[in-house]
C-alpha positions as CSV (number, residue, x, y, z in Angstrom):
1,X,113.3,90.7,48.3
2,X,111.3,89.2,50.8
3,X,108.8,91.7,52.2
4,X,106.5,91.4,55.6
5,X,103.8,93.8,55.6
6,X,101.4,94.6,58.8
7,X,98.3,96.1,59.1
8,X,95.3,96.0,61.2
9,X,92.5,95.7,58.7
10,X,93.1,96.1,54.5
11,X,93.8,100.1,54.3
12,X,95.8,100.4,51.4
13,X,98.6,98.3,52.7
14,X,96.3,95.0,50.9
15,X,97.4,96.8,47.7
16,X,100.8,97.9,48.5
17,X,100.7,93.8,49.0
18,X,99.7,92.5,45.9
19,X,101.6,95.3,44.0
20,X,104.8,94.3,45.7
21,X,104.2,90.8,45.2
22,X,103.1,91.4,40.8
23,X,107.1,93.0,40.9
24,X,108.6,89.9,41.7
25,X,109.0,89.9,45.1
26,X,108.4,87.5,48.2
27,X,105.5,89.4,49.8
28,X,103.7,88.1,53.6
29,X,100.7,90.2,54.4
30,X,99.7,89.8,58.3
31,X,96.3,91.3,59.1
32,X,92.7,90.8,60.6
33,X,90.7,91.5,57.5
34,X,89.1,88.9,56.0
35,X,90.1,86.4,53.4
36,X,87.1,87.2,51.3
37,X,88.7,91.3,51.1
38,X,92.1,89.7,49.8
39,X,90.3,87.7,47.0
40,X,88.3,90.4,46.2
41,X,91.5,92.1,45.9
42,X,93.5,89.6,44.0
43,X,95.8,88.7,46.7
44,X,97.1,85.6,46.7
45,X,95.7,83.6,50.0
46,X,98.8,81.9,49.9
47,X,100.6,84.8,51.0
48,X,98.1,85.9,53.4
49,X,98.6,85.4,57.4
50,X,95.4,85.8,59.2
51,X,95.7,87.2,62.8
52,X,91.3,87.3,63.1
53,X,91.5,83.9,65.0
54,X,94.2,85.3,67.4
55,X,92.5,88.5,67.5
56,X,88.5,88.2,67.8
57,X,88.4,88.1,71.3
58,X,90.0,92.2,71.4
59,X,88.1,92.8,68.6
60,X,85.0,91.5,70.3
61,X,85.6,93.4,73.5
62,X,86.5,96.6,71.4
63,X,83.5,96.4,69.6
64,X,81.5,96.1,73.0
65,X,82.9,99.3,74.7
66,X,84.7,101.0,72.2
67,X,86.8,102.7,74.3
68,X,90.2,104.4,74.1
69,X,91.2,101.5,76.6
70,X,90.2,98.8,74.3
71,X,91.6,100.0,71.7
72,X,95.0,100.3,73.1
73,X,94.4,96.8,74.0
74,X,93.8,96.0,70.6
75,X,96.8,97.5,69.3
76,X,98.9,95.6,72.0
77,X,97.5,92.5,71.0
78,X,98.3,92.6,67.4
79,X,101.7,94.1,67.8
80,X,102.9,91.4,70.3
81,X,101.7,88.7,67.7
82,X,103.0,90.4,65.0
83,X,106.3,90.5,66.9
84,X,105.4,86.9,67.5
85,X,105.3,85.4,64.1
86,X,107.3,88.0,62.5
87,X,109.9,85.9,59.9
88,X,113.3,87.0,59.2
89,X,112.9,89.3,56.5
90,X,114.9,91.9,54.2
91,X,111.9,94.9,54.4
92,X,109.1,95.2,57.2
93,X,106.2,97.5,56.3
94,X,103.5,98.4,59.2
95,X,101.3,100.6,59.2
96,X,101.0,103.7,62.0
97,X,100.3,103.4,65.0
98,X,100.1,100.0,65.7
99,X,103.7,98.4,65.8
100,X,106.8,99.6,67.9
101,X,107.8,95.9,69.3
102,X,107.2,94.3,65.7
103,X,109.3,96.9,64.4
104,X,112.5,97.0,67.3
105,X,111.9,93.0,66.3
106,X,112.3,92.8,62.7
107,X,115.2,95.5,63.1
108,X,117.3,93.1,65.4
109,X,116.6,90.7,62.7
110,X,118.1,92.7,60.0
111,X,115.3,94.2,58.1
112,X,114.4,97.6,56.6
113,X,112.0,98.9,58.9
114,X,109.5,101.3,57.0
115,X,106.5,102.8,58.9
116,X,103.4,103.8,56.9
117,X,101.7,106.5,57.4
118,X,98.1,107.4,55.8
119,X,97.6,111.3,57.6
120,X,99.5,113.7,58.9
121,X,102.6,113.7,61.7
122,X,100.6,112.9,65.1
123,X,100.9,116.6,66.5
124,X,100.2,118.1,62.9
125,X,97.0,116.0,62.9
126,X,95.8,116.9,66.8
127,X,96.6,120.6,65.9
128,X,94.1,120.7,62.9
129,X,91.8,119.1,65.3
130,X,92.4,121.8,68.0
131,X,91.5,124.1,65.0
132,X,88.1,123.0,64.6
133,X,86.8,121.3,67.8
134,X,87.6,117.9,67.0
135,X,88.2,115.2,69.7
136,X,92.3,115.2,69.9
137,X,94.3,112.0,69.9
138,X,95.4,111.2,74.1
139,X,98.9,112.4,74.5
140,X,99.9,108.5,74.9
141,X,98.9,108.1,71.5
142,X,100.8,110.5,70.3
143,X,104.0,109.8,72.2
144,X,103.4,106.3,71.1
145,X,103.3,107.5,67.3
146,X,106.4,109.7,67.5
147,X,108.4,106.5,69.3
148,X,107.6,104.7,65.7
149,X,108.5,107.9,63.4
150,X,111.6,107.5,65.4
151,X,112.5,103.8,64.7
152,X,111.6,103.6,61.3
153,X,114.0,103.9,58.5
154,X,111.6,105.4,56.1
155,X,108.2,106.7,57.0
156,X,106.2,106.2,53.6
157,X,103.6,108.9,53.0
158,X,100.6,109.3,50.4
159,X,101.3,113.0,49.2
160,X,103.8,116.0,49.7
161,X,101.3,117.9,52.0
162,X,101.6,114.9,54.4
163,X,105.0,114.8,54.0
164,X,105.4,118.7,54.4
165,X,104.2,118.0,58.2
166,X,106.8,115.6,59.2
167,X,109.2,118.0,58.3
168,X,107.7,121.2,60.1
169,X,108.0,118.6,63.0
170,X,111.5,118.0,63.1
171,X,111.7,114.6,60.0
172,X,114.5,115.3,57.7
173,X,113.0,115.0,54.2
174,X,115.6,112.3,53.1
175,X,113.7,109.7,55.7
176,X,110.3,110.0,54.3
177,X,109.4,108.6,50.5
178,X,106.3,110.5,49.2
179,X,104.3,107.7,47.1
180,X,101.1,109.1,45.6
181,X,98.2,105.9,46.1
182,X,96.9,104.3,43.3
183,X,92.9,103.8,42.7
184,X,90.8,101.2,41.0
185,X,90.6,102.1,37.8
186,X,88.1,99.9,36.4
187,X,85.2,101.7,37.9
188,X,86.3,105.2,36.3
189,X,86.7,106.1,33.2
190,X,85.9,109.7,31.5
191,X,82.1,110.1,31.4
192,X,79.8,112.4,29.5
193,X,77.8,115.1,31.6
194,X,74.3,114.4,31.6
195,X,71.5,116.8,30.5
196,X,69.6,117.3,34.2
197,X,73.4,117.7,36.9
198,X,74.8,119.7,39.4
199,X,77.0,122.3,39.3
200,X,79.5,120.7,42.2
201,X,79.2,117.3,43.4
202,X,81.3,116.5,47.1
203,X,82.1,113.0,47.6
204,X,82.7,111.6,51.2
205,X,81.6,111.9,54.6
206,X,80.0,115.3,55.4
207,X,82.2,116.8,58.3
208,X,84.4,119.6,59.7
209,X,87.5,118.0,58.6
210,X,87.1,117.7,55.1
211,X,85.8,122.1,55.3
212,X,81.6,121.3,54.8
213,X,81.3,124.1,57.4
214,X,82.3,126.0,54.5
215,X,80.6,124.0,52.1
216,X,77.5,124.4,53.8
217,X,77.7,128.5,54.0
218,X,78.8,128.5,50.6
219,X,75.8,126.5,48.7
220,X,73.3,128.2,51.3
221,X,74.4,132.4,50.4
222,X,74.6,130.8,46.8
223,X,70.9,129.9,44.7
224,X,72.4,129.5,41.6
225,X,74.8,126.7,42.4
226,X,73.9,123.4,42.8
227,X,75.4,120.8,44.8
228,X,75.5,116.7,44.9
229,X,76.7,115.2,48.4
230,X,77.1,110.7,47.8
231,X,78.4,110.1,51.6
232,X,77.4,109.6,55.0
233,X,76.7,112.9,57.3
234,X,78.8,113.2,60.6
235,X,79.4,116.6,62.6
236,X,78.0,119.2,60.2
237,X,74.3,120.0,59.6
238,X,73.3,119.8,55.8
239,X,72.1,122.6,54.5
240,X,68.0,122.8,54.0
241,X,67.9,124.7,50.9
242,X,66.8,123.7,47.4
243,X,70.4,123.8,45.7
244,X,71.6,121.0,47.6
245,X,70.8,117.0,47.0
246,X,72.0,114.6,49.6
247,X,72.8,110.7,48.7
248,X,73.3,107.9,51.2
249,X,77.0,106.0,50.6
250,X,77.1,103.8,47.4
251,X,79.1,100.8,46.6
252,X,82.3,102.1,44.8
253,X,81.3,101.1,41.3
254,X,78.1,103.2,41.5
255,X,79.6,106.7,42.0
256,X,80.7,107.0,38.2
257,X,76.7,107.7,37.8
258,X,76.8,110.6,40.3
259,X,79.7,111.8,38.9
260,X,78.7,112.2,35.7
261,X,75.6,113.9,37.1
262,X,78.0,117.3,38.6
263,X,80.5,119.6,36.4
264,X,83.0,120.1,39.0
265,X,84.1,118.1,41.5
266,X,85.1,120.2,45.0
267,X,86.5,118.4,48.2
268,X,87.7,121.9,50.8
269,X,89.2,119.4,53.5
270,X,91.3,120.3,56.2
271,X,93.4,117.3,56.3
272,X,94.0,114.5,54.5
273,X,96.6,112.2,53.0
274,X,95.9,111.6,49.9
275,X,92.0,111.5,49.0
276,X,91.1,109.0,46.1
277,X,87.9,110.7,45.2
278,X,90.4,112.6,43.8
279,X,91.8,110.6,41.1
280,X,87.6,109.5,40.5
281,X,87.0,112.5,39.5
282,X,90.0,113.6,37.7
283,X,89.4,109.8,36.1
284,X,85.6,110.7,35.2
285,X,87.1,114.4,33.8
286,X,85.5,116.7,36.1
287,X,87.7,120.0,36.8
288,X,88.5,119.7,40.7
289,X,88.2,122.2,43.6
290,X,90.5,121.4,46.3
291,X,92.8,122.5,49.2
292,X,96.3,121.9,49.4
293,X,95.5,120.1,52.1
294,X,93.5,117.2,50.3
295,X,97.3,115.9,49.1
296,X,95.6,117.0,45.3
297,X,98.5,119.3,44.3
298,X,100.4,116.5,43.8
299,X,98.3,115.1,41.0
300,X,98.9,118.3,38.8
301,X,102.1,115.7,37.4
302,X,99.9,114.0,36.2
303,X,97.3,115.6,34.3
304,X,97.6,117.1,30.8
305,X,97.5,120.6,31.8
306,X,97.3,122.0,35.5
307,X,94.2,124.5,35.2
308,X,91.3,121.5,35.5
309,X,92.7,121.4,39.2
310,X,91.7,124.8,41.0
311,X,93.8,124.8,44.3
312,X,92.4,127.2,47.3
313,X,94.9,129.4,48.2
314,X,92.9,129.8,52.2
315,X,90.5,128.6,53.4
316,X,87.7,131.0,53.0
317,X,84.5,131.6,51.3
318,X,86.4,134.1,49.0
319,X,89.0,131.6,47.7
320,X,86.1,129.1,47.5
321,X,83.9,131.7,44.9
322,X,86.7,132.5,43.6
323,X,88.0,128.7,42.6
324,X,84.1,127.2,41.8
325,X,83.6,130.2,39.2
326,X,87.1,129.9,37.3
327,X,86.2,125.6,37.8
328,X,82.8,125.6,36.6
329,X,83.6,128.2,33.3
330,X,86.3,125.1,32.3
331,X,83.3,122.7,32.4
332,X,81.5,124.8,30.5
333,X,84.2,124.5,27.8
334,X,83.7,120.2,27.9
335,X,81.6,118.3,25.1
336,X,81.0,115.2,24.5
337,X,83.4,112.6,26.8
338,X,85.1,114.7,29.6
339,X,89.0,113.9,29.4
340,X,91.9,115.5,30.5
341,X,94.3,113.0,31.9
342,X,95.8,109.9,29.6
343,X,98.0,106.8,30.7
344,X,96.3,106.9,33.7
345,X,97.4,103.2,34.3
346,X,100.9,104.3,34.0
347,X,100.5,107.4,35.7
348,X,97.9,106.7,39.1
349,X,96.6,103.2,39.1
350,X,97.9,100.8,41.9
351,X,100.0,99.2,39.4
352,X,102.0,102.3,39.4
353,X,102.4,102.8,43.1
354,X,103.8,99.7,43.0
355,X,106.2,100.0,40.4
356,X,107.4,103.3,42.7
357,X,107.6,101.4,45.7
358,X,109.7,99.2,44.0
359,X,112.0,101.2,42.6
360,X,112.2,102.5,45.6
361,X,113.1,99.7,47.9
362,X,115.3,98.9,45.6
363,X,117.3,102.0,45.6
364,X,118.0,101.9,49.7
């Protein structure tokens, strides 16, 4: 098959990429990330189409203002080069929001048009934020989103939760293919809980939408649990109390040190689409804490046996007690080299997204 995929920067789509292109296939990548990201990556640079030349003077002005203004601007820009150099092709793959001419283009040229989306349907996503005081998406946005769920043949989503959103908004199931992402592997690996840790460690930027509200109450009416944060800190104060260690971000391969410092790993987020510090953990063997809205559930097919992955029933601090004591009694159980998941290559590396992607395509 030959295979055009869009995106604005790497995301995941870089992967999706080089995955598509190691099963045999003709794969174009059109972006504005850099060349260095796609060798870093293993793509091949000569299936890489930069649009930064084209792009850097948006990308300058949207950098400069940062706007909402400029960034419709910027998503105008790319799409009408996309739709510009867009070959005949047999699949397009773009990625959400950013492509409604480039997609009604490669359709009149024949193609499989499948939109990917990394979060939740537009309206799903701007509820949640409603929920919590975040800053909703402008209602152009969002009509601009739905126009794309409805032009696309497939809408290709990271997890089931994601997927269960499209269809409490109208998507019939049979247009949407739920492909769990891959991670990279080679940085996690089951690892042996050192003498001086943490009870819980919580990976990722400290905010509302990944539940550190609750985080935060919980680790403060709590003294005897501990608590790791690695990650930036955005809308939610961090607690001042002596249970709880804060760590700047670290480069990737790093975290496998502060992961074997904690017992349990716990990620309460409101929303996501499928969070990889996920598979890290469940990688390095900690038991997880999670919400059914991190996407996690659907790695319980993957695992040995489904009790090292605690799933909150509600959000509350009950559930949250409730989950962290029945998580942290199974790490008390672990000796030596924490492992509960084998074949992982098989099972939830990129090379297996791939190979399900491809399978996949090849079935429509």
């Amino acid at each position: 098959m030959k295979i055009v995929i869009a995106s604005t920067g790497r995301a995941h789509l870089l992967d999706t990429a080089r995955e598509l292109l190691c099963q045999g296939n003709e794969v174009h990548f059109y972006s504005y990330t850099s060349k260095k990201n796609c060798v870093n990556l293993g793509f091949s640079l000569d299936n890489f189409h930069s649009l930064r030349f084209l792009m850097f003077p948006f990308l300058v002005i949207d950098k400069i203002f940062q706007k909402e203004w400029t960034r419709t601007l910027l998503r105008l820009a790319i799409d009408n080069f996309m739709a510009l150099l867009l070959p005949k092709c047999d699949v397009f793959i773009c990625k959400s929001p950013n492509f409604p001419y480039s997609m009604k283009k490669a359709k009149r040229k024949g193609a499989l048009v499948l939109l990917d989306r990394g979060s939740t349907h537009v309206r799903k996503f701007n509820k949640l934020l409603e929920e919590y005081k975040g800053i909703l998406q402008p209602e152009f946005y969002c009509k601009l989103d739905e126009a794309q769920y409805k032009l696309a043949d497939y809408i290709v989503v990271g997890s089931n939760y994601v997927a269960d959103s499209f269809v409490e908004y109208g998507i019939p199931r049979k247009r949407l293919f739920v492909n769990n992402y891959g991670f990279g592997m080679k940085n996690f690996y089951p690892t042996e809980l050192q003498s001086d840790h943490y009870d819980l460690i919580f990976v990722g930027q400290w905010c509302k939408r990944k539940g550190c509200d609750l985080l935060k109450d919980y680790i403060e009416t709590h003294p005897n649990r501990s608590l790791l944060h690695v990650g930036s800190v955005i809308d939610v104060q961090m607690p001042s109390t002596d249970n709880f260690k804060h760590i700047d971000s670290v480069p990737e391969p790093e975290l496998i040190k502060y992961y074997s410092m904690a017992k349990v790993f716990i990620l309460p987020s409101r929303d996501e689409g499928l969070a990889l510090v996920q598979l890290q953990a469940v990688a390095c063997g900690l038991p997880l804490v999670i919400t059914y809205n991190t996407g996690g559930s659907d790695l319980l097919q993957y695992i040995d046996d489904n009790k090292w992955i605690n799933i909150m029933q509600s959000f509350s601090m009950t559930e949250m007690e409730s989950k962290v004591e029945a998580a942290i009694k199974l790490a008390d159980i672990q000796h030596g080299c924490r492992q509960y998941c084998h074949d992982l290559e098989n099972k939830v590396s990129w090379y297996a997204y791939g190979k399900r992607y491809n399978e996949f395509l090849k079935s429509i």
